[in-house]
N, C-alpha and C positions, 0 to 999 in steps of 0.2 A: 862601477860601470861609468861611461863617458858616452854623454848622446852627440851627435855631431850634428849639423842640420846646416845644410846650402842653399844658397838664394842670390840671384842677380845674373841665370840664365836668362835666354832670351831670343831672339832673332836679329841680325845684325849684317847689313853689308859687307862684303870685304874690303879690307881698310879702316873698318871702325874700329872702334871698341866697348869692351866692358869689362866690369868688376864683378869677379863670384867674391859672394863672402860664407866663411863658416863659421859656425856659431857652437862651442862646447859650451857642456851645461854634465853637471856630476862629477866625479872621481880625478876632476882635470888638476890636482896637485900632481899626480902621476906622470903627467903628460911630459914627454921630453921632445919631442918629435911632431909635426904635422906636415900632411903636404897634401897635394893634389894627383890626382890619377884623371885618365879620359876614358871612354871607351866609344870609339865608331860603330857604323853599322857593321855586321862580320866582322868585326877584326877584335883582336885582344884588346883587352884593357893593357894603358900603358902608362909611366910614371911622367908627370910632368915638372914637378916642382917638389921641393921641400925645404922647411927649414928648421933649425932647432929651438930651444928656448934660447941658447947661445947666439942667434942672431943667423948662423952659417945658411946659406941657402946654394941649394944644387936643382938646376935645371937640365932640359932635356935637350938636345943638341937643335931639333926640329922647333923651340918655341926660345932661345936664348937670344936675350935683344929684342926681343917682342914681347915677353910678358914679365912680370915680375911678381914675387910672392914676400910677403910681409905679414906681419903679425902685430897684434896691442896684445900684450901679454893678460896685464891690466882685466881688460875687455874679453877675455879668454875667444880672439878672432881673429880668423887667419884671412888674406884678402889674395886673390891673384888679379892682379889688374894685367890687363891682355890686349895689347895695340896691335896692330897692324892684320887683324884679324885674316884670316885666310881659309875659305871654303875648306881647306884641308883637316880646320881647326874644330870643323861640324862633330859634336860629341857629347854623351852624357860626362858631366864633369861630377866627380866623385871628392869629396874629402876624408884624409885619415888622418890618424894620429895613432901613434904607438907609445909604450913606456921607452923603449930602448931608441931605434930609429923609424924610420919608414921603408918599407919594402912590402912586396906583392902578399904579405900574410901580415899585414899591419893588424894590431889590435881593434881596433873600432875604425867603422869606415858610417859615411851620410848614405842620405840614398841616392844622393845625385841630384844634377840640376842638366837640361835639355839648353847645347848650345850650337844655335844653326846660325851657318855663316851663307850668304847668300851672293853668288858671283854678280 
């Protein structure tokens, strides 16, 4: 098993920024894949970011050039640092990691972290 756990939501103007960080603990030799999901009010959860142990990282068309996802392998902790914030960006932000990739049925997912953007 792989625990996940998120930290460095918050309340933020639009235009600022912040840094989520996830933190694995367990089973993390398995790990091939982590990334980031959001979910709004009403609306689906959806994918923002991922990247491999390999380094590769794939973003979402809506947050490319604004936010960026990185990892310390090391430090088993993945980081999305997210600039130019935008009310639109209002969301519980979620971390996964899977053995193979990251996709909507990832293996282990956090509980989330609460991030309000404020016009």
């Amino acid at each position: 098993q792989v625990q996940l756990v998120e930290s460095g939501g918050g309340l933020v103007q639009a235009g600022g920024s912040l840094r989520l960080s996830c933190a694995a603990s367990g089973s993390i030799f398995s790990i091939r894949a982590m990334g980031w999901y959001r979910q709004a009010p009403g609306k689906q959860r959806e994918l923002v970011a991922t990247i491999t142990t390999g380094g590769i990282t794939n973003y979402a068309d809506s947050v490319k050039g604004r936010f960026t996802i990185s990892s310390v392998n090391a430090k088993n902790v993945v980081y999305l640092q997210m600039n130019s914030l935008k009310p639109e960006d209002t969301a519980v932000y979620y971390c996964a990691a899977d053995r193979i990739f990251i996709s909507d049925n990832a293996d282990y997912w956090g509980k989330g972290t609460l991030v309000t953007v404020s016009s």
